[in-house]
C-alpha positions, 0 to 999 in steps of 0.5 A: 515143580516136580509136582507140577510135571506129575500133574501133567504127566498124569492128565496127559495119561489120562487124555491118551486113556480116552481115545479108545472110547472117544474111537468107539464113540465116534464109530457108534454114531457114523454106524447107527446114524447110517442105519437109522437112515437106511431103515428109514428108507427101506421102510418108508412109504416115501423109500422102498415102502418094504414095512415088514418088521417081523421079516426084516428082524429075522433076516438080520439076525439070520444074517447074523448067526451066518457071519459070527458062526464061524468065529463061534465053531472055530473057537475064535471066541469063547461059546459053549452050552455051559456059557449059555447055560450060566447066562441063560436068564440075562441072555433071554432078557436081552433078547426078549427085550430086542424084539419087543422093542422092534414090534412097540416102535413098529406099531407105533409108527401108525399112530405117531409122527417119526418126528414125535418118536425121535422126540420120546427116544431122545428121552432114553438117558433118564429111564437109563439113569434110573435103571442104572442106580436100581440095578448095576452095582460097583466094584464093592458090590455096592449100588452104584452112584452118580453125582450130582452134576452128572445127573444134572447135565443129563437131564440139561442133554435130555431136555436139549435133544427134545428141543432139538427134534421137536416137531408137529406131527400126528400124535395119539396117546396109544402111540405115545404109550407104544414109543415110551414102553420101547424107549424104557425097554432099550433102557434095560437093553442097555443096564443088562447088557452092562451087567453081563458083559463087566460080570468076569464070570460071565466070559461074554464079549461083543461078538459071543454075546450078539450071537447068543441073542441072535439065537434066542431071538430068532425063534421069536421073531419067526413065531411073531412073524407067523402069526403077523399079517405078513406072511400074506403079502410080503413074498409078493411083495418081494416078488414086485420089488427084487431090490429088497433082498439087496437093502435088507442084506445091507440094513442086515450087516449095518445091524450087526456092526451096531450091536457089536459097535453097542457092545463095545461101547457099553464095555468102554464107557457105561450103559448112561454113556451108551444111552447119551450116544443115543440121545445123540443120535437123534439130535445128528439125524435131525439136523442132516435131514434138516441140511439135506431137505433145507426144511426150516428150523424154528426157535425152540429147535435153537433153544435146543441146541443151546441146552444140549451142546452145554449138556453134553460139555458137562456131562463128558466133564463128570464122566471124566472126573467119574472115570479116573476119581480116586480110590476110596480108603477101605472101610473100616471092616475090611482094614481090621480084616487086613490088619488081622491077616498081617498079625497072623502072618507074622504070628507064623513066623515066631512058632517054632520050625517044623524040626521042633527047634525054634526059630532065630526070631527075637519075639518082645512080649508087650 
């Protein structure tokens, strides 16, 4: 019975150890699904009709550096030269990785249907998985490792979202290639943000570490924007259109609660939960745009849902078990280690004390 009450003790532990996640989950989804409609709208042809990615991406992460500064100068968050300097190598990958991905899905945008890019975007976990099992590594240093029943309901979730947001529309093999090379790119976003912010040496948080990004990415974002056909146009068009300044402070801000929302929650669950969320989102998009237009939701978009509402079921049911599953013993290296420390703690106690007199302790010789 006593056992019984532990058993539920713990599960209910366990439980209250997951709102948090559950919070920053919830808050991921409401935040990126708002963004992803408001960029839809601002760059549409249909919306505002404002399709300067370049301009846009810099005035965000001027925005950016504007809002966090004052958290990184009045020592609310730890950012030094030497921080950076440390993380020099990551911090540059993230970034270069951030604006590549914004100018493949822009150019892809003219060879593909918004329908055909959600489509391949939903695919996200699978090259996350992957780069996951190459990269992260666990406690021990290990390389680290997902059962068999996570794999499977990702792939059940994966394939669930394709069906969900499938849809004819223009295709080309060019813009194919452009939307898979940003999927795998936001892949590695995901396992490299992992890595810098669960490396304790690093001392990268959500805020520091957007703003470190933010500044290594501006530069590249004005060279693109510099040698882009942009600079052509987009002041007369923000001339004709003034409204522009206000939706793009807004997609400004909505970008940086992303990030930090991202960041949050790759250090809170993992970058595969992260890239489900994603998955996920699509999924959302798909069916408010669906409520909201009453456009008609064929066979295979329900087969979809089938598949993912299982899928995700599954794959929270592993990530449970992944999450809260017992401590391995050690291995057998590091226990005679152990061992052997205990028998030089204790040969310490049976020398004589610094005074040359022996010590009171009854030594029996084996």
């Amino acid at each position: 019975m006593e056992s019984l009450k532990q058993r539920w003790a713990d599960l209910d532990v366990r439980c209250l150890s997951l709102l948090t996640p559950a919070a920053a989950f919830l808050a991921w989804e409401v935040v990126n699904v708002i963004s992803a409609f408001q960029k839809r709208y601002l760059l549409s042809a249909n919306g505002l009709n404002f399709n300067y990615i370049c301009f846009i991406s810099s005035w965000q992460q001027v925005f950016t550096l504007l809002c966090l500064s004052p958290f990184v100068f009045l020592r609310l968050t730890s950012a030094s030269w030497d921080q950076f300097r440390r993380n020099a190598f990551g911090l540059s990958f993230l970034a270069i990785l951030w604006v590549l991905t914004q100018l493949c899905l822009s150019a892809a945008e003219a060879f593909l249907g918004k329908a055909l890019i959600e489509l391949v975007k939903s695919c996200i976990p699978v090259p996350t998985l992957l780069i996951s099992l190459v990269l992260e590594r666990d406690r021990r240093g290990s390389p680290i490792t997902y059962s068999a029943g996570l794999v499977a309901s990702v792939v059940v979730t994966v394939i669930g979202a394709c069906l969900a947001v499938y849809d004819d529309s223009q295709s080309s093999a060019i813009g194919y290639f452009l939307v898979i090379v940003a999927t795998c790119m936001t892949a590695c976003f995901f396992v490299a943000a992992g890595i810098l912010l669960k490396t304790s040496a690093g001392g990268l948080n959500p805020i520091n570490l957007t703003w470190y990004v933010a500044c290594v990415s501006l530069p590249l974002l004005l060279i693109s924007f510099s040698i882009s056909s942009e600079p052509k146009t987009v002041f007369s068009s923000l001339s004709s259109k003034p409204e522009a300044y206000g939706w793009m402070t807004l997609s400004s801000l909505l970008y940086l609660l992303s990030s930090l929302t991202t960041f949050c929650l790759i250090i809170l669950t993992s970058p595969l939960a992260t890239a489900v969320s994603d998955c996920l989102k699509y999924v959302l998009m798909m069916l408010i745009a669906v409520g909201a237009t009453h456009s008609p939701y064929v066979t295979v978009n329900f087969i979809g849902l089938g598949l993912l509402i299982p899928g995700v079921i599954c794959y929270t049911y592993f990530m449970f078990l992944r999450r809260f599953e017992t401590p391995r013993e050690l291995p057998s290296l590091e226990a005679g280690m152990a061992v052997s420390m205990k028998g030089k703690s204790e040969s310490k106690a049976l020398l004589p004390d610094q005074a040359g007199q022996p010590s009171n302790v009854c030594c029996v010789v084996q």
